[in-house]
C-alpha positions as CSV (number, residue, x, y, z in Angstrom):
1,X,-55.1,36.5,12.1
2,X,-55.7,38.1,8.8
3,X,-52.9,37.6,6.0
4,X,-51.5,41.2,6.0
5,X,-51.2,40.3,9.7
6,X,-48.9,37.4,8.6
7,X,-46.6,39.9,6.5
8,X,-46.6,41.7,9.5
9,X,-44.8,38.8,11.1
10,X,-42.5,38.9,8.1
11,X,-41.8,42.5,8.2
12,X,-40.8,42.1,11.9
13,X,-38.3,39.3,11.2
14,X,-37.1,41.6,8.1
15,X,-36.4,44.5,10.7
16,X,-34.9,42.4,13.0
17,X,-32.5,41.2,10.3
18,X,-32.2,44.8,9.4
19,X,-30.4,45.3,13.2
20,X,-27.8,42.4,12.8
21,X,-26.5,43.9,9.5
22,X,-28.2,41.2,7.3
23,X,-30.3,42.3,4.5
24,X,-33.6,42.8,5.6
25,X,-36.1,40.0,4.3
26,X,-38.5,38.0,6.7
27,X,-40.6,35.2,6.1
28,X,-43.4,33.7,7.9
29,X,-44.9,29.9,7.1
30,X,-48.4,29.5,7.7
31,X,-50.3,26.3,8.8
32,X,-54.0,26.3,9.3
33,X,-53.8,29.7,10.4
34,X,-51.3,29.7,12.9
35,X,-47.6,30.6,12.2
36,X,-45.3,27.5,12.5
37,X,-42.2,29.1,11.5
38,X,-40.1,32.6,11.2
39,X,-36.9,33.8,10.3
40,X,-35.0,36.5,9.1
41,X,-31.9,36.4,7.0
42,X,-28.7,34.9,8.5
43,X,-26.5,34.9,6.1
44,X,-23.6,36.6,7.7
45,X,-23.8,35.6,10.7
46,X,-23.9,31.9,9.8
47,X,-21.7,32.7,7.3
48,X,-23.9,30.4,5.1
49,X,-24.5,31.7,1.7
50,X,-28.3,29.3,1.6
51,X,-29.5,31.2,4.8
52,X,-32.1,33.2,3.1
53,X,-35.0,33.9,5.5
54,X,-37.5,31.6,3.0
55,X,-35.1,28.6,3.7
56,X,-34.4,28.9,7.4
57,X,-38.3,29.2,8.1
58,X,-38.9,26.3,5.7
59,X,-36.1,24.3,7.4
60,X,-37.8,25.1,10.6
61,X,-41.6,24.3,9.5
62,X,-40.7,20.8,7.6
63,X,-39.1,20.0,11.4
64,X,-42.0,21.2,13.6
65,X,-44.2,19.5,11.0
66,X,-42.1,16.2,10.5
67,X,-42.3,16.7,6.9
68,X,-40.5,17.6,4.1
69,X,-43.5,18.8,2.0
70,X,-45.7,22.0,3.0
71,X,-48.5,21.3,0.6
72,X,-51.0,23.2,3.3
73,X,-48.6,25.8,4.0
74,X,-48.5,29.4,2.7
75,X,-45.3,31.4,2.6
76,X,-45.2,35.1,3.6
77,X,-42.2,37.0,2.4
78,X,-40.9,40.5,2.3
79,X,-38.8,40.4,-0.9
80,X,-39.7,38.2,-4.2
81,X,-37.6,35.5,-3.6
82,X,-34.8,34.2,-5.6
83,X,-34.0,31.5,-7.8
84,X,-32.6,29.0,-4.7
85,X,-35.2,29.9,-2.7
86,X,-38.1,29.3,-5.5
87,X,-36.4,25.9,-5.9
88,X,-37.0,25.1,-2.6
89,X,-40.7,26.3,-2.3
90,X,-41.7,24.4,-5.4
91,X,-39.5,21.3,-3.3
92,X,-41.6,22.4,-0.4
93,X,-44.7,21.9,-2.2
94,X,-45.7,25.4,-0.9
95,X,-49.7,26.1,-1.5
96,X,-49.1,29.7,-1.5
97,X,-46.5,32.4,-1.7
98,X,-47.2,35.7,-0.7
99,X,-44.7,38.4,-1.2
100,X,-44.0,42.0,-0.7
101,X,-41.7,43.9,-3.1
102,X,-40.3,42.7,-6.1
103,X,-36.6,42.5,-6.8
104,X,-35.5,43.1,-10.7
105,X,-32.6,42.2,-10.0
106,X,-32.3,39.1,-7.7
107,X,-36.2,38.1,-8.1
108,X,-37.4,34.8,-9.5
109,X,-40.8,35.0,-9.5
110,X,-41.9,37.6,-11.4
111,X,-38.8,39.2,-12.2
112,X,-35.8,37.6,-13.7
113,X,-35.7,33.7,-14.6
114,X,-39.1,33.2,-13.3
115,X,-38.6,29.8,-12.5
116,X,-42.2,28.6,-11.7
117,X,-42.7,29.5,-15.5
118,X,-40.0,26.9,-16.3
119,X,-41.7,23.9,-18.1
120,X,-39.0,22.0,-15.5
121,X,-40.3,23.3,-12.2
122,X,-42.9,20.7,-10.8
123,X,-44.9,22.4,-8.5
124,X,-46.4,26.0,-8.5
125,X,-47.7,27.5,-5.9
126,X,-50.8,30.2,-6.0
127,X,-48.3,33.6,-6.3
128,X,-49.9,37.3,-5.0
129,X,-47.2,39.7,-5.3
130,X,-47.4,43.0,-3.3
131,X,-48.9,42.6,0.0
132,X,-46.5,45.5,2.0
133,X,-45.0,46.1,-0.6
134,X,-44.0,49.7,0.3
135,X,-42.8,48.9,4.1
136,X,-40.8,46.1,2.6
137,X,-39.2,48.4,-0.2
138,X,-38.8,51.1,2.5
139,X,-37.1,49.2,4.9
140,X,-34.8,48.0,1.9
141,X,-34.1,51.3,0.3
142,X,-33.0,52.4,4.4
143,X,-30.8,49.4,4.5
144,X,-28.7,49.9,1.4
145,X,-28.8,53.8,2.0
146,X,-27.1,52.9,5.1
147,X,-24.4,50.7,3.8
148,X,-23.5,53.4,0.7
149,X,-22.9,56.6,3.4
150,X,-21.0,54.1,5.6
């Protein structure tokens, strides 16, 4: 599989979110090439306020991998993530973080706090911003169009 076909993964969880009323963002973990865990938001449905789609698939990789760091892992996501779920990539020991669009107002990574820039944050991982970029901040832009003529 080629990496865009790993955001592809992550754009499927994102639509899949998109159909239980969650916010659409998807995430895909990658270990030697092979996808060892998914997930979409949960949020409302779990009624947990931590089940961002980053966490739930890095909950699910550190438990198929029997470890709580990913050091050979790469993350794919469909929105920069946050600042809770930076926190728990650099916990994670991520290698890599791949993302699709950018959020100024919730985003952590390049927008807003930028937390890996924080002289406290004690692992980075290698960052590329963009990859679907324009399905993910299409399939956003839907959602929330949705929601205000609702």
């Amino acid at each position: 599989m080629t990496r865009p076909d790993f955001m592809a993964i992550a754009l499927e969880e994102a639509q899949a979110a998109a159909k239980r009323g969650e916010v659409p963002v998807g995430a895909a973990i990658v270990f030697n090439g092979i996808v060892v865990a998914q997930a979409g938001n949960r949020t409302r449905e779990l009624a947990d306020p931590t089940a961002h789609a980053e966490l739930l698939a890095i909950r699910d990789a550190c438990g198929k991998l029997s470890s709580e760091r990913l050091g050979e892992c790469d993350l794919y996501v469909t929105l920069e993530p946050c600042t809770m779920c930076a926190a728990a990539i650099s916990f994670a020991r991520l290698r890599r973080l791949y993302f699709g669009a950018t959020d100024e107002k919730g985003g952590a990574i390049v927008s807003g706090v930028r937390f890996f820039a924080s002289p406290t944050c004690h692992h980075v991982p290698d960052i590329y911003a963009g990859l679907g970029e324009v399905e993910a901040g299409s399939l956003l832009k839907q959602f929330f169009l949705g929601l205000r003529q609702a």
